[in-house]
Structure formats: structure tokens, C-alpha cells
C-alpha positions in Angstrom: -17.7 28.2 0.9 -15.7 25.7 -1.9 -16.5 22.1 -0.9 -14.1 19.9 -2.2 -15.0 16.2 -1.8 -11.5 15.0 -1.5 -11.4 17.6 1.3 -14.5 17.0 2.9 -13.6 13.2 3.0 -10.2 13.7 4.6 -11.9 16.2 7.3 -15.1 15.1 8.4 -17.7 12.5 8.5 -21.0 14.1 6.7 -20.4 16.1 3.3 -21.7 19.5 3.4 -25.6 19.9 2.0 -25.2 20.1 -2.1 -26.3 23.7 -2.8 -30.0 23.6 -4.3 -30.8 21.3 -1.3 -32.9 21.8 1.8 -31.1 22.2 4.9 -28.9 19.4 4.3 -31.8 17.5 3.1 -32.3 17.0 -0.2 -35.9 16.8 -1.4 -35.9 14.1 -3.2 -37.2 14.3 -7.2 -39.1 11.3 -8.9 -36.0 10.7 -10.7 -32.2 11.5 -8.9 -29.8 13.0 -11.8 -26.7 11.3 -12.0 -24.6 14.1 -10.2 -27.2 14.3 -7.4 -26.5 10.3 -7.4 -22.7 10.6 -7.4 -23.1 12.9 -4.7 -25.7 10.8 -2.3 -22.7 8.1 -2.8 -20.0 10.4 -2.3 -21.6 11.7 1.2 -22.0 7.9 2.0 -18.9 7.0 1.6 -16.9 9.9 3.6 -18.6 8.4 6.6 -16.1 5.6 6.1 -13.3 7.9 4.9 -13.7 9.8 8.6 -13.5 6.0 10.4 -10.3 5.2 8.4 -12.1 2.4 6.8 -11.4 3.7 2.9 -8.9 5.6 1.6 -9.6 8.7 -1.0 -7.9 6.5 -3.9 -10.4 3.7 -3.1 -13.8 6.6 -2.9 -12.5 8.3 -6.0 -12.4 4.5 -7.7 -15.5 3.9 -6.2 -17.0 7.5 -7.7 -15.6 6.5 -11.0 -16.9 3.5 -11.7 -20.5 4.4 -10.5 -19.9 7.5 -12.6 -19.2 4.7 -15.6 -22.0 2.9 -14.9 -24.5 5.9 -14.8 -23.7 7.8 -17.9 -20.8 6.1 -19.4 -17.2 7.5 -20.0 -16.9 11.1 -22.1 -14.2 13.2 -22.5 -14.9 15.8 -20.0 -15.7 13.5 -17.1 -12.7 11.2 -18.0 -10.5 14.7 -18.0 -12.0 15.8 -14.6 -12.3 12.4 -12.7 -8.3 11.6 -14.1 -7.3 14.7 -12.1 -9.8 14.1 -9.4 -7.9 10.3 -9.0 -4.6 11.9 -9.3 -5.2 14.0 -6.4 -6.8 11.5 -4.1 -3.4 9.3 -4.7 -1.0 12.6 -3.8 -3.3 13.3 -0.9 -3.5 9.7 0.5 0.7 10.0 0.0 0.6 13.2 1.9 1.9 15.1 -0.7 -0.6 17.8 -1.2 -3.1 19.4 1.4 -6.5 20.2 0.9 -5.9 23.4 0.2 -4.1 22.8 -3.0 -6.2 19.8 -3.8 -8.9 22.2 -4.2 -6.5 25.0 -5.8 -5.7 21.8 -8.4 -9.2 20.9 -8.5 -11.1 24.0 -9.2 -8.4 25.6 -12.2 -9.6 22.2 -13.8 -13.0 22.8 -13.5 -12.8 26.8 -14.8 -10.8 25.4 -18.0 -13.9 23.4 -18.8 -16.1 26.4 -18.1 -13.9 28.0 -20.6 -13.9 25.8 -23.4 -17.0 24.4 -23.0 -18.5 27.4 -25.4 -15.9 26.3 -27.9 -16.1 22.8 -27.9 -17.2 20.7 -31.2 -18.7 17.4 -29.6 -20.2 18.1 -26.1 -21.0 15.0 -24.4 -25.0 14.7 -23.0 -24.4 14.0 -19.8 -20.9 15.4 -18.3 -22.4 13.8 -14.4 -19.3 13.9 -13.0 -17.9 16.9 -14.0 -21.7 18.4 -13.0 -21.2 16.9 -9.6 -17.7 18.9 -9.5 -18.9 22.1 -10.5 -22.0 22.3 -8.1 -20.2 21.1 -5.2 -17.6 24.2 -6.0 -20.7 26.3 -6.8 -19.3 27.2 -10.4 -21.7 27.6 -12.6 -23.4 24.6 -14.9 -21.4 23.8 -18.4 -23.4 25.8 -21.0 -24.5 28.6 -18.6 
């Protein structure tokens, strides 16, 4: 099943287990990867989504500035995160569903599959877009 957090948020109040976990519990490495971080926050915060007391544009800002602050801005996370934002607002405005956010949501992630091969400066650590791509189970950039 697609998971899209935007989705999840607006639906219920515990985010689906990120695949590659345990049961819903994640066993928990030395060190947490910056996508397994930005989803351990992401899962936090839909909790409050589900009580009403956050909106999706104020998660998504919430996302991206802990994304910032973890491994910086690239281009590829600033691409993905934009549209991620830009749906969150037209979702919050009732102008889309969840269905379409995730139709919206996953044709940006296959484009980067796509021209990920064929792209000249790769950033290190694309978190956010890595984050994106498990929780839609779509393969890793590069694989």
C-alpha cells in the first residue's frame, strides 16, 4: 500500500510502520539516518494533525526545516519538499484529496528516479527525498 504522509496526517493518528521496520517498531540503529529521523518526526507529529492541533502546511514547515537542519538544502530535496508544501497548502484549502496528493506526489518522485542516472552533481544526502521514496516504497535514488 502507497503511504503518503500528507495523507496519513489528514486520516489517522499513527503513521503506518516505515517498510524495513519491525512490526511498526523500528529497531533502532546506533546512529538514525536522516530519513528514518524525518520519519520518527513525521509519525510524531500526525498525532497532532489527527487532534486538529496542526495543520499539514505547519508539519510540512515543520519537516522542512528539520530536513534543513539535518543535511542542509540540495536541489533534489528543495524540488520534492516545494511540491510536498505545495500540496499540504491545496489540501489544508480543500482543494485536492488524498488521492491526488499522492497521484501529485508520487509522478514527482518517479521523475527523480528517472533523472537521477543522468544527473551531473548528485547531492550526498537527498534525506528528504529518501524519506519520500521509502514511504511510497519506490526504490532508493541510484538503485
Amino acid at each position: 500500500m502507497v503511504v503518503f504522509i500528507l495523507g496519513a496526517l489528514s486520516a489517522c493518528a499513527v503513521l503506518p510502520p516505515l517498510p524495513g521496520t519491525s512490526g511498526g517498531v523500528a529497531v533502532r540503529p546506533a546512529v538514525v539516518s536522516p530519513s528514518q529521523r524525518l520519519y520518527e518526526e513525521a509519525q510524531a507529529l500526525s498525532a497532532r494533525v489527527a487532534k486538529g492541533e496542526l495543520s499539514r502546511v505547519a508539519v510540512a514547515d515543520q519537516l522542512g526545516a528539520l530536513r534543513v537542519q539535518l543535511v542542509g538544502r540540495n536541489a533534489v530535496d528543495d524540488d520534492v519538499f516545494a511540491l510536498y508544501r505545495q500540496i499540504a497548502v491545496r489540501r489544508d484549502a480543500g482543494q485536492i484529496d488524498g488521492a491526488k496528493a499522492q497521484q501529485l506526489m508520487q509522478q514527482r518522485l518517479q521523475m527523480w528516479l528517472e533523472r537521477w542516472p543522468r544527473l551531473a552533481s548528485k547531492p550526498a544526502q537527498p534525506a528528504f527525498t529518501s524519506f519520500m521514496l521509502k514511504l511510497y516504497s519506490l526504490p532508493a535514488l541510484g538503485q
